[in-house]
N, C-alpha and C positions, 0 to 999 in steps of 0.2 A: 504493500500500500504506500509506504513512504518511498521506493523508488517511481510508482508509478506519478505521484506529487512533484517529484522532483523533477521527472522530465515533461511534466507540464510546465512546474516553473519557469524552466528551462529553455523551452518552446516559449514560452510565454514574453520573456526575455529577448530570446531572438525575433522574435516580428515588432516586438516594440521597435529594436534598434533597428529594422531593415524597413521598414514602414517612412519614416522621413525619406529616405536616399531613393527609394521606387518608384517612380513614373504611373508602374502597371506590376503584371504579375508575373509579365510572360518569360522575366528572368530565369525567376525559381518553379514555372511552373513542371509540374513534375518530382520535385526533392520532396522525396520521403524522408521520416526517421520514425522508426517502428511503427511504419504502415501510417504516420500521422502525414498527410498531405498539404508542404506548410505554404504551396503557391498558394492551392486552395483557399485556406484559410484567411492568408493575404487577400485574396480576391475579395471574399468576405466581408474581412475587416472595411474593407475598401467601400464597396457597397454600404456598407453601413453609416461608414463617415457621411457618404451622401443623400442618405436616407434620414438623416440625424430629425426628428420632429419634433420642433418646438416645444418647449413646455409651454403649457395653460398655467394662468398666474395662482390657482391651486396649486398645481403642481411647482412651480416655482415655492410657494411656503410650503408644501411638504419637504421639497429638497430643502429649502434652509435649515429648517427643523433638524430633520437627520442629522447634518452638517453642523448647526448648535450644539447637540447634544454629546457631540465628537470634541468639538470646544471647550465643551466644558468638561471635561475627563481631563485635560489636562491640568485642571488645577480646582482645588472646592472653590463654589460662591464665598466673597468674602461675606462676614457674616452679621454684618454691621445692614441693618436694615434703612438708617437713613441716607447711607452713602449709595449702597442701592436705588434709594426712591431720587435721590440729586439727579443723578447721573440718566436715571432713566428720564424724570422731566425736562430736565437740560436735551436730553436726544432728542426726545417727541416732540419737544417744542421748535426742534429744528426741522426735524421732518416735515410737519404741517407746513413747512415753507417752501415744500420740497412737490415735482411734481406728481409723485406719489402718495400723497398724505394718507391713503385710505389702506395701507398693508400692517399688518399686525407688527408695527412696529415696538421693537424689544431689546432694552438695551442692561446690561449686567457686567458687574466689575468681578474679575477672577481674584483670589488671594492669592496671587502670584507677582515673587520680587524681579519677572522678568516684564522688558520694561517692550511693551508689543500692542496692537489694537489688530482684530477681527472683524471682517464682514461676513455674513453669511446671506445667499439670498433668501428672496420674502422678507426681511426687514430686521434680521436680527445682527444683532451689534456687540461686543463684547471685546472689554479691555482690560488692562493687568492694572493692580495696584500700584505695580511699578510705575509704568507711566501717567499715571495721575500722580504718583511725587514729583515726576519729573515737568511738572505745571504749574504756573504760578498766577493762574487766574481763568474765570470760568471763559472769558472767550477763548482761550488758549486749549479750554474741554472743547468748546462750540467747534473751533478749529478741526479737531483731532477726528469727534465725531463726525464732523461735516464732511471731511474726507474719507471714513469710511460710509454710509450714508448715499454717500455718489459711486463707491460702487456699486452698490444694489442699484441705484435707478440705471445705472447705465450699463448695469447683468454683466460687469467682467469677470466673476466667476462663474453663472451660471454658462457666460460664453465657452469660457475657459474648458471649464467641467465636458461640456459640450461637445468639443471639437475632440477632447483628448477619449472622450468614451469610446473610440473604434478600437481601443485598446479594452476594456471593458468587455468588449462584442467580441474580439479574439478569445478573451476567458472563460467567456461562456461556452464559444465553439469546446473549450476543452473540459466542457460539465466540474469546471471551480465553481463551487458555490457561494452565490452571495446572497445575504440576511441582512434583513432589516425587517424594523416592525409594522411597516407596510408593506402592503402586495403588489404595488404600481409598478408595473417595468419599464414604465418610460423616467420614473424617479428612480428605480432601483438600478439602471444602466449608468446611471450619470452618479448616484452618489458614490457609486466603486470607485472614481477618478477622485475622488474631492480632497483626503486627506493628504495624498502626495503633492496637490497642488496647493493647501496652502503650509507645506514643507520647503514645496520648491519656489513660488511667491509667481509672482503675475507678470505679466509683459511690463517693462519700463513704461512704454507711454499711456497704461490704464492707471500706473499710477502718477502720472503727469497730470493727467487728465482728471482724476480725483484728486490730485490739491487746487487744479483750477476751478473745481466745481465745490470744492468744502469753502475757502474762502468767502465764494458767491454766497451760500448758503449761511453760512454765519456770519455776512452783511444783511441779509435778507433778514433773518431771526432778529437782527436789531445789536449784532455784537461786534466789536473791533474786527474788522477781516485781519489783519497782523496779528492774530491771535498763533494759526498756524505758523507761520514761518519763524515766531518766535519760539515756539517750542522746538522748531527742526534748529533754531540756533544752540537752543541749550542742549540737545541731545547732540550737536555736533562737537560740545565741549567735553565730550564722552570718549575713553578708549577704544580702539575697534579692538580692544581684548577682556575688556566688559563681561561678563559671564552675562549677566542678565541683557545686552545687546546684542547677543550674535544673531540670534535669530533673524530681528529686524532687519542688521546688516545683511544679513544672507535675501534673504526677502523682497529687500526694496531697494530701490537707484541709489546711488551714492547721496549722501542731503547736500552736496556741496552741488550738484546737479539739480536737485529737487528746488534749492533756494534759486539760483539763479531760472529755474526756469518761470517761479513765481514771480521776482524780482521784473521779468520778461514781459509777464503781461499785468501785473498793480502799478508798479511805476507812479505817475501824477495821477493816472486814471481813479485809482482807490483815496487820493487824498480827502476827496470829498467827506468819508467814511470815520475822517482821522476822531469826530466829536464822538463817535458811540463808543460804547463802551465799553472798559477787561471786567466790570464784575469781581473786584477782590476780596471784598469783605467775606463776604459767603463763602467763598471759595473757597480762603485762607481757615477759615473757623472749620471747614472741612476738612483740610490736610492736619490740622494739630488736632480733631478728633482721630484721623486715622493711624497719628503718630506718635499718640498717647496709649494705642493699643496693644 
């Protein structure tokens, strides 16, 4: 049993890596390994990338769900219930800004000292304790959220998840089985993909495009848009040998990249914005609850 696993894995492995570099199938068509037919399969997988069918925005909040609930395994809810309820009004109140306002949106801080922010699709949101120390006022939350928040409206994980599921439809050709607490197989094909992708982090310009669209959003919500780029400043005064950064680092574009590309488009245009507001007081009375515990 455990060799017959392995040379699934195995197989499994090799059409990932041969999948980029193929045109078609008609290379490999034909190479067997015990009787396993891996043009075939390729053929397959192939087909299926282009058969990929949209999720129904249901199905979008079931995959985020799943996808949450993976989230949150990595670390318990921290368990301070008013830092919970902040974070979450602070989120909802940007999203209503947002052109999705009507998704179950869901937002939770992990007790974890790594210092990281989550999106999941259908509207769920989740950040470390970490990086709320590393904040020095609520726009600079508004920020943070704001920019995950734009990924969900603009689906660059569900894209993601998406595109990489023909790898998914290979695993199945090999009867791997996948579980989940629902029985949808247009969510249960995509959530296979999810955990390695946000291990391996998203295309640089989705997350370009989420700090142009968080900023917007917590100008809109009524908060300092420099809320963001001030935080990518002070994380920038961070080691990249950090234990609680690597992640991030591994994850997301360099912030010395991520600032100038902001810098690129606020410029004079945001000066307008300069009277609203960072929100400290609150804010502050929040971190020295959190840091008294």
């Amino acid at each position: 049993m455990k060799s017959e696993f392995k040379l699934g894995y195995l197989l499994a492995m090799i059409s990932t890596a041969l999948l980029p570099v193929l045109s078609g199938c008609e290379t490999v068509s034909g190479l067997k390994v015990n009787n396993f037919d891996i043009g075939k399969s390729l053929q397959a997988a192939s087909n299926a990338k282009k058969a990929i069918v949209p999720l129904s925005e249901v199905e979008e909040i079931e995959l985020g769900e799943g996808i949450a609930s993976n989230l949150l395994g990595l670390a318990p809810l921290h368990s301070d219930r008013e830092v919970q309820r902040y974070v979450n009004s602070v989120g909802r109140w940007i999203s209503m800004h947002s052109e999705r306002p009507d998704l179950p949106w869901t937002f939770a801080v992990l007790d974890s000292n790594e210092v990281n922010a989550f999106a999941a699709p259908g509207g769920y949101v989740v950040l470390t304790k970490g990086m709320l120390l590393k904040m020095s006022s609520e726009a600079e939350l508004a920020g943070v959220l704001g920019h995950e928040i734009a990924h969900v409206l603009r689906k660059h994980h569900l894209n993601a998840m998406q595109k990489a599921s023909v790898t998914a439809a290979f695993r199945d050709g090999l009867d791997i089985a996948i579980t989940a607490k629902n029985g949808n197989p247009n969510v249960l094909k995509v959530l296979s993909v999810g955990t390695a992708l946000y291990a391996r982090g998203l295309d640089k310009e989705d997350e370009f495009e989420s700090d142009r669209m968080g900023v917007v959003l917590a100008a809109r919500a009524g908060y300092d848009p420099f809320g963001l780029p001030a935080v990518l400043h002070s994380l920038q005064k961070v080691s990249n040998d950090n234990e609680g950064m690597q992640l991030m680092f591994q994850t997301h574009p360099k912030l010395s990249d991520r600032l100038n590309q902001l810098d690129g488009i606020m410029g004079k245009d945001f000066d307008r914005y300069d009277n609203l507001p960072s929100v400290q007081g609150r804010f502050e009375r929040l971190m020295a609850r959190i840091k008294s515990q």
